[in-house]
N, C-alpha and C positions, 0 to 999 in steps of 0.2 A: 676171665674165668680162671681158677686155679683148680687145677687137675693131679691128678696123685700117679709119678712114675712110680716104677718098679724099677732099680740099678741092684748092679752089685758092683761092690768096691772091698780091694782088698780079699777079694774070696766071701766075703758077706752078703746077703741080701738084704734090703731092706726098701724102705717108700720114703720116696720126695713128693714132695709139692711145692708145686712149680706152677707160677703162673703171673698175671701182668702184662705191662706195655713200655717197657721201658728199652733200651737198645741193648743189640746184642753185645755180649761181651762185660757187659753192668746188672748188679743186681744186688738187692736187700738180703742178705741172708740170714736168715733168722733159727739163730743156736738154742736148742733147749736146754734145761740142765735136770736135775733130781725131780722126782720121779714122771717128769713129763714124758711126752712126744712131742715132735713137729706140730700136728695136727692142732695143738692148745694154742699156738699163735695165729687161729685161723682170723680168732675178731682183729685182731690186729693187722695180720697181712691183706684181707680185705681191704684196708683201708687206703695202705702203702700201694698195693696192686695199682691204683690210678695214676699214679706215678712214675713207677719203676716196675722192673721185673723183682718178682719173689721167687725165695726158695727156702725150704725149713724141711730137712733133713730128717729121718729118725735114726738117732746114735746105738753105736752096739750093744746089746740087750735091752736097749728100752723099744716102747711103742710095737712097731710090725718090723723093728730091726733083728737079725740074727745075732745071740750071743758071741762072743768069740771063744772061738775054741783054745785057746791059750789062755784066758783067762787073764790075759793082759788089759789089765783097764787103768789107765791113768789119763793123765791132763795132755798128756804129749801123743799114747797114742788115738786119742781121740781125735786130738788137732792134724795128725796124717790122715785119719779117714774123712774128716772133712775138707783134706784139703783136694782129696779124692772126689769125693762128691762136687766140689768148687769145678777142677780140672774135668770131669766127667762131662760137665757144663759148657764149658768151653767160658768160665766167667774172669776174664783179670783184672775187672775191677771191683772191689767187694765193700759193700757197705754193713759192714758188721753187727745184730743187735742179739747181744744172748742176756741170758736169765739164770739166776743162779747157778751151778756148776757148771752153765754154759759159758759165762764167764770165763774162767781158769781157760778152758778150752777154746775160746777164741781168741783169749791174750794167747796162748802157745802159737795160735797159727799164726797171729800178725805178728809175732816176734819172728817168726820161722819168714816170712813174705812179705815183708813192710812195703816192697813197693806195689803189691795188689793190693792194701791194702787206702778205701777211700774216705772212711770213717767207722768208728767205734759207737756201738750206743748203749751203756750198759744197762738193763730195768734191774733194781735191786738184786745189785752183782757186782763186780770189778774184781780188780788185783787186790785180794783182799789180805792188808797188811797188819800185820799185829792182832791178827783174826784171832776169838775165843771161840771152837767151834759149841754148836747149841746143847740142849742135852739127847736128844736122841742121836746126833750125829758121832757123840762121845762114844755113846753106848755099842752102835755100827764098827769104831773102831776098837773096841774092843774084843779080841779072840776069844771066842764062846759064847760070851753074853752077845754078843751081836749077831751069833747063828739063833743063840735060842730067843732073843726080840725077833726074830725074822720068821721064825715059825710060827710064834704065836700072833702075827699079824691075824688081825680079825677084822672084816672090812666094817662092819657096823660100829665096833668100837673105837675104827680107826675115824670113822666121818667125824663121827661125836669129836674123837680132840682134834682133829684140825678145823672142822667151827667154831670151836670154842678159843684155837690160835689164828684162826681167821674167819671173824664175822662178818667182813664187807664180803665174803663171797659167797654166790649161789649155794642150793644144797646140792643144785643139778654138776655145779665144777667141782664141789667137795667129792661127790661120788666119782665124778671122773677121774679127779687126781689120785683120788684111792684106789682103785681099780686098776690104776699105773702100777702101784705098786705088788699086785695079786700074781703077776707069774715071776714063776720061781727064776727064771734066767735075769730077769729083771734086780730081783731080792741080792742074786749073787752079785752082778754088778757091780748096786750098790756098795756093799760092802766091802770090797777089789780097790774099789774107786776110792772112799775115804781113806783107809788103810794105808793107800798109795800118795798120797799127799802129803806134801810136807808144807810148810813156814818157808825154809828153803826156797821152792819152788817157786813161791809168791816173789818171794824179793828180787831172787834171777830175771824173773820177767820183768819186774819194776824196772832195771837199772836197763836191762836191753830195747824195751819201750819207750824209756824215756828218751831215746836217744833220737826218737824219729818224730816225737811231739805229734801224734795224728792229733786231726779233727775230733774231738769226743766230746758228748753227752751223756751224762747219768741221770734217768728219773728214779727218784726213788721215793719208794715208798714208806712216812716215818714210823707206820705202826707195825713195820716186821718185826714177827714172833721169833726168825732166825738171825737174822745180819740185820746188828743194829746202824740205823742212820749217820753214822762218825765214817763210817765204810764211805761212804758216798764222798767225804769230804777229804779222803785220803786219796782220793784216785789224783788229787792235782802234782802227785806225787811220782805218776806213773804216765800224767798226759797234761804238762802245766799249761794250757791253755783250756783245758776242760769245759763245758756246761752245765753246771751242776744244779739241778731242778727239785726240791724235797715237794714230793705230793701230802701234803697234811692228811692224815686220818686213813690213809689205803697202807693195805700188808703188801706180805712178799711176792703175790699174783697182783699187780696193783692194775695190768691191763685187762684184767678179767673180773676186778669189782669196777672199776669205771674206763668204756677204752674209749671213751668220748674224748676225754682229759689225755688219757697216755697219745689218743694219737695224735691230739691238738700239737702237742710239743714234737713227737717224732716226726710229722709230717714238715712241718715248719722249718727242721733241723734237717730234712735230706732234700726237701725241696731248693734248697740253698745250695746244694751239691752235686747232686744226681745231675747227668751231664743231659 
Protein backbone atom coordinates (compact mmCIF):
# COMPACT_ATOMS: atom_id res chain seq x y z
CA UNK A 1 0.00 0.00 0.00
CA UNK A 2 1.35 3.55 -0.64
CA UNK A 3 -0.05 6.09 1.70
CA UNK A 4 0.32 9.86 1.44
CA UNK A 5 2.37 11.54 4.57
CA UNK A 6 2.10 14.98 5.55
CA UNK A 7 6.10 16.34 6.71
CA UNK A 8 7.47 19.57 6.73
CA UNK A 9 10.97 20.20 5.81
CA UNK A 10 12.97 23.15 5.92
CA UNK A 11 9.92 25.16 7.38
CA UNK A 12 7.76 23.88 4.31
CA UNK A 13 4.81 21.64 4.24
CA UNK A 14 4.17 19.37 1.82
CA UNK A 15 2.92 15.26 0.97
CA UNK A 16 5.13 12.21 0.54
CA UNK A 17 4.12 9.03 -0.60
CA UNK A 18 5.48 6.42 0.87
CA UNK A 19 5.01 3.02 0.62
CA UNK A 20 6.27 -0.73 -0.25
CA UNK A 21 8.15 -3.68 1.23
CA UNK A 22 11.49 -3.24 1.12
CA UNK A 23 14.07 -2.84 4.25
CA UNK A 24 14.38 -0.19 6.32
CA UNK A 25 16.89 2.26 5.65
CA UNK A 26 16.53 1.40 1.40
CA UNK A 27 14.23 2.89 -0.89
CA UNK A 28 13.36 3.94 -4.55
CA UNK A 29 13.00 7.60 -4.58
CA UNK A 30 11.18 8.90 -7.08
CA UNK A 31 12.07 12.83 -8.16
CA UNK A 32 9.57 14.75 -10.14
CA UNK A 33 10.52 17.55 -12.32
CA UNK A 34 8.41 20.53 -14.36
CA UNK A 35 5.29 20.80 -13.84
CA UNK A 36 4.63 17.64 -12.08
CA UNK A 37 4.04 16.21 -8.43
CA UNK A 38 4.99 13.11 -6.76
CA UNK A 39 1.81 11.66 -7.19
CA UNK A 40 2.36 11.20 -11.46
CA UNK A 41 4.74 8.37 -10.55
CA UNK A 42 2.12 6.49 -8.94
CA UNK A 43 1.76 3.83 -12.16
CA UNK A 44 5.19 3.38 -11.77
CA UNK A 45 5.89 3.26 -7.98
CA UNK A 46 3.08 0.58 -7.87
CA UNK A 47 4.95 -1.39 -9.65
CA UNK A 48 8.52 -1.02 -7.87
CA UNK A 49 6.41 -0.97 -4.41
CA UNK A 50 6.88 -5.14 -4.77
CA UNK A 51 10.12 -4.82 -4.45
CA UNK A 52 11.34 -2.12 -2.41
CA UNK A 53 10.13 0.67 -0.36
CA UNK A 54 9.01 3.94 -2.38
CA UNK A 55 8.99 7.40 -1.89
CA UNK A 56 8.17 10.53 -4.32
CA UNK A 57 8.08 13.61 -2.71
CA UNK A 58 6.24 16.89 -3.79
CA UNK A 59 8.89 19.78 -4.38
CA UNK A 60 8.63 23.50 -3.38
CA UNK A 61 5.77 24.97 -5.14
CA UNK A 62 4.63 22.24 -7.01
CA UNK A 63 1.78 19.48 -6.34
CA UNK A 64 0.41 19.99 -2.47
CA UNK A 65 4.10 21.43 -1.72
CA UNK A 66 4.44 24.92 0.06
CA UNK A 67 6.10 27.65 -2.18
CA UNK A 68 9.16 29.07 -0.54
CA UNK A 69 9.06 32.01 0.70
CA UNK A 70 12.39 33.31 -0.37
CA UNK A 71 11.85 32.53 -3.52
CA UNK A 72 14.94 30.60 -3.72
CA UNK A 73 14.32 27.98 -6.45
CA UNK A 74 17.22 26.38 -8.08
CA UNK A 75 18.88 22.83 -8.64
CA UNK A 76 20.90 22.92 -5.28
CA UNK A 77 18.30 24.21 -3.28
CA UNK A 78 15.95 21.62 -4.30
CA UNK A 79 18.61 18.79 -3.79
CA UNK A 80 18.74 20.18 0.33
CA UNK A 81 14.97 19.73 0.70
CA UNK A 82 15.14 16.35 -0.73
CA UNK A 83 17.84 15.52 1.04
CA UNK A 84 15.51 16.55 4.02
CA UNK A 85 12.75 14.58 3.05
CA UNK A 86 15.58 11.40 2.44
CA UNK A 87 16.93 12.26 6.30
CA UNK A 88 13.31 12.76 7.49
CA UNK A 89 13.05 9.07 6.45
CA UNK A 90 15.63 7.67 8.12
CA UNK A 91 16.73 6.25 4.29
CA UNK A 92 20.92 5.86 3.62
CA UNK A 93 20.49 4.09 0.91
CA UNK A 94 18.91 5.76 -2.16
CA UNK A 95 17.99 4.43 -5.30
CA UNK A 96 17.49 7.44 -7.33
CA UNK A 97 14.83 7.70 -10.52
CA UNK A 98 13.77 11.39 -11.59
CA UNK A 99 12.30 12.86 -14.58
CA UNK A 100 12.92 15.93 -16.08
CA UNK A 101 14.01 18.87 -13.97
CA UNK A 102 14.07 16.07 -11.44
CA UNK A 103 17.11 15.21 -12.88
CA UNK A 104 19.48 18.39 -12.32
CA UNK A 105 18.06 17.99 -8.85
CA UNK A 106 18.95 14.44 -8.06
CA UNK A 107 22.53 14.75 -9.74
CA UNK A 108 22.91 17.93 -7.08
CA UNK A 109 21.97 15.44 -4.26
CA UNK A 110 24.19 12.41 -5.29
CA UNK A 111 26.99 14.73 -5.91
CA UNK A 112 26.35 16.30 -2.42
CA UNK A 113 25.93 12.28 -0.88
CA UNK A 114 27.68 9.69 -3.17
CA UNK A 115 27.91 7.52 -0.62
CA UNK A 116 23.93 7.14 0.13
CA UNK A 117 23.85 7.06 -3.02
CA UNK A 118 22.79 3.08 -4.61
CA UNK A 119 21.88 3.82 -8.09
CA UNK A 120 20.61 6.57 -10.57
CA UNK A 121 17.83 5.92 -13.10
CA UNK A 122 17.27 8.73 -15.16
CA UNK A 123 13.48 8.64 -17.53
CA UNK A 124 14.12 11.30 -20.22
CA UNK A 125 16.48 13.50 -18.07
CA UNK A 126 20.08 13.45 -16.98
CA UNK A 127 23.10 15.85 -16.68
CA UNK A 128 22.05 17.55 -19.46
CA UNK A 129 25.26 18.76 -21.48
CA UNK A 130 25.34 20.96 -24.29
CA UNK A 131 21.52 21.20 -23.58
CA UNK A 132 19.54 23.76 -26.24
CA UNK A 133 16.68 24.61 -23.97
CA UNK A 134 12.93 24.12 -25.90
CA UNK A 135 11.03 26.92 -26.88
CA UNK A 136 8.78 27.64 -24.26
CA UNK A 137 11.50 26.99 -21.63
CA UNK A 138 13.35 30.02 -23.62
CA UNK A 139 10.37 32.08 -23.46
CA UNK A 140 10.22 31.18 -19.07
CA UNK A 141 13.54 32.51 -19.10
CA UNK A 142 12.98 35.54 -20.39
CA UNK A 143 12.00 38.70 -17.99
CA UNK A 144 8.57 39.76 -18.89
CA UNK A 145 7.65 37.65 -21.70
CA UNK A 146 7.76 34.79 -19.24
CA UNK A 147 5.48 36.59 -16.62
CA UNK A 148 3.04 37.62 -19.43
CA UNK A 149 3.18 33.58 -21.10
CA UNK A 150 2.36 32.71 -17.51
CA UNK A 151 -0.72 34.69 -17.22
CA UNK A 152 -2.05 33.85 -20.18
CA UNK A 153 -1.82 30.20 -19.57
CA UNK A 154 -5.33 28.89 -20.43
CA UNK A 155 -5.91 25.39 -19.57
CA UNK A 156 -7.89 24.42 -22.65
CA UNK A 157 -5.53 25.78 -24.97
CA UNK A 158 -2.83 24.45 -23.09
CA UNK A 159 -4.26 20.45 -23.33
CA UNK A 160 -4.51 21.12 -27.07
CA UNK A 161 -0.46 21.72 -27.53
CA UNK A 162 0.69 19.45 -25.28
CA UNK A 163 -1.27 16.49 -27.26
CA UNK A 164 -0.42 17.60 -30.07
CA UNK A 165 3.78 17.60 -28.44
CA UNK A 166 2.63 14.46 -26.80
CA UNK A 167 0.25 12.08 -28.61
CA UNK A 168 1.11 8.70 -26.76
CA UNK A 169 -0.38 10.22 -23.93
CA UNK A 170 -3.93 10.11 -22.30
CA UNK A 171 -6.28 13.19 -22.49
CA UNK A 172 -6.98 12.17 -18.75
CA UNK A 173 -2.66 12.74 -17.99
CA UNK A 174 -2.68 15.78 -20.51
CA UNK A 175 -5.40 17.45 -18.27
CA UNK A 176 -3.48 16.46 -15.24
CA UNK A 177 -0.26 17.72 -16.34
CA UNK A 178 -1.95 21.03 -17.19
CA UNK A 179 -3.62 21.68 -14.12
CA UNK A 180 0.02 21.26 -12.47
CA UNK A 181 0.65 24.16 -13.98
CA UNK A 182 -2.85 26.31 -12.88
CA UNK A 183 -1.59 27.66 -9.46
CA UNK A 184 0.10 30.57 -9.39
CA UNK A 185 2.86 29.64 -6.71
CA UNK A 186 3.55 26.94 -9.07
CA UNK A 187 3.85 29.35 -12.33
CA UNK A 188 6.39 31.44 -10.09
CA UNK A 189 8.54 28.51 -9.49
CA UNK A 190 8.73 27.60 -12.60
CA UNK A 191 10.22 30.57 -13.83
CA UNK A 192 12.87 31.03 -10.51
CA UNK A 193 13.94 27.69 -11.58
CA UNK A 194 14.90 28.24 -15.35
CA UNK A 195 16.14 31.63 -14.84
CA UNK A 196 18.33 30.06 -12.18
CA UNK A 197 20.21 27.57 -14.15
CA UNK A 198 22.97 27.61 -15.90
CA UNK A 199 25.26 25.25 -18.65
CA UNK A 200 27.76 25.91 -15.79
CA UNK A 201 25.75 24.02 -13.48
CA UNK A 202 25.52 20.89 -15.64
CA UNK A 203 29.17 20.51 -16.24
CA UNK A 204 30.21 20.95 -12.29
CA UNK A 205 27.96 18.07 -11.62
CA UNK A 206 29.52 16.07 -14.82
CA UNK A 207 33.15 16.16 -13.49
CA UNK A 208 31.95 15.65 -9.62
CA UNK A 209 29.77 12.44 -10.65
CA UNK A 210 32.00 11.09 -12.65
CA UNK A 211 34.19 10.67 -10.19
CA UNK A 212 32.09 7.98 -8.25
CA UNK A 213 30.89 6.11 -11.61
CA UNK A 214 27.34 4.99 -9.89
CA UNK A 215 25.33 2.27 -11.17
CA UNK A 216 23.05 4.10 -13.78
CA UNK A 217 20.32 3.62 -16.29
CA UNK A 218 18.65 6.00 -18.77
CA UNK A 219 15.19 5.11 -20.45
CA UNK A 220 14.33 7.29 -22.62
CA UNK A 221 12.02 8.17 -24.68
CA UNK A 222 13.12 8.97 -28.57
CA UNK A 223 10.02 11.12 -29.52
CA UNK A 224 10.40 14.00 -26.77
CA UNK A 225 9.10 17.12 -27.90
CA UNK A 226 11.69 18.74 -25.10
CA UNK A 227 15.13 16.94 -24.61
CA UNK A 228 16.19 15.39 -27.57
CA UNK A 229 17.44 11.65 -27.42
CA UNK A 230 21.68 12.67 -28.02
CA UNK A 231 20.84 13.72 -24.00
CA UNK A 232 20.50 10.14 -23.13
CA UNK A 233 23.72 9.25 -24.80
CA UNK A 234 25.70 11.94 -23.26
CA UNK A 235 25.09 10.87 -19.76
CA UNK A 236 28.08 8.09 -20.38
CA UNK A 237 29.81 11.18 -19.80
CA UNK A 238 28.76 11.83 -16.26
CA UNK A 239 28.33 7.81 -15.36
CA UNK A 240 30.73 5.71 -17.77
CA UNK A 241 29.24 2.59 -17.07
CA UNK A 242 25.74 3.78 -17.84
CA UNK A 243 22.51 1.74 -19.23
CA UNK A 244 21.30 3.40 -21.73
CA UNK A 245 17.74 2.12 -23.09
CA UNK A 246 16.07 4.50 -26.10
CA UNK A 247 12.07 3.53 -25.95
CA UNK A 248 11.10 3.95 -29.83
CA UNK A 249 8.14 6.02 -30.51
CA UNK A 250 7.26 7.22 -26.38
CA UNK A 251 7.69 11.12 -25.41
CA UNK A 252 8.91 12.83 -22.42
CA UNK A 253 6.11 11.17 -19.98
CA UNK A 254 7.34 7.76 -21.54
CA UNK A 255 5.98 5.83 -18.26
CA UNK A 256 2.56 7.31 -18.50
CA UNK A 257 2.14 6.32 -22.32
CA UNK A 258 3.37 2.67 -21.69
CA UNK A 259 4.52 1.76 -17.92
CA UNK A 260 4.26 -1.89 -18.96
CA UNK A 261 7.70 -1.35 -20.94
CA UNK A 262 9.31 1.52 -18.43
CA UNK A 263 8.74 -0.77 -15.78
CA UNK A 264 9.88 -4.06 -17.60
CA UNK A 265 13.46 -2.21 -17.63
CA UNK A 266 13.22 -0.32 -14.16
CA UNK A 267 12.37 -3.28 -12.32
CA UNK A 268 14.83 -5.58 -13.85
CA UNK A 269 17.60 -2.80 -13.13
CA UNK A 270 16.83 -2.48 -9.30
CA UNK A 271 15.85 -5.86 -8.80
CA UNK A 272 19.74 -6.50 -9.44
CA UNK A 273 20.49 -4.14 -6.59
CA UNK A 274 17.99 -3.47 -4.05
CA UNK A 275 19.43 -5.32 -1.15
Amino acid sequence: MIATRRMTVEGLDTSVLVGGSGRPGEAVVFVHGNPDAGSDWMPLMTRIAEVATVVAPDLPGFGNADPRPDGDYNIYSYARFLDGVISRLGIDRVHLVAHDFGGPFAAAWAADHPQKVASVTFINTGVLLGYRWHRMARIWQTPVLGELAMRAVNPRAAVKVLSQENPGLSLAWVQTIVGHLVPKKTRRAVLRLYRATRQGDMEQLAARLRQHDHDALVLFGDADAYIPVEQAHRQVQVFPRVDIRVLPGLGHWCWLENTEVVAGHLLAFLKERVR
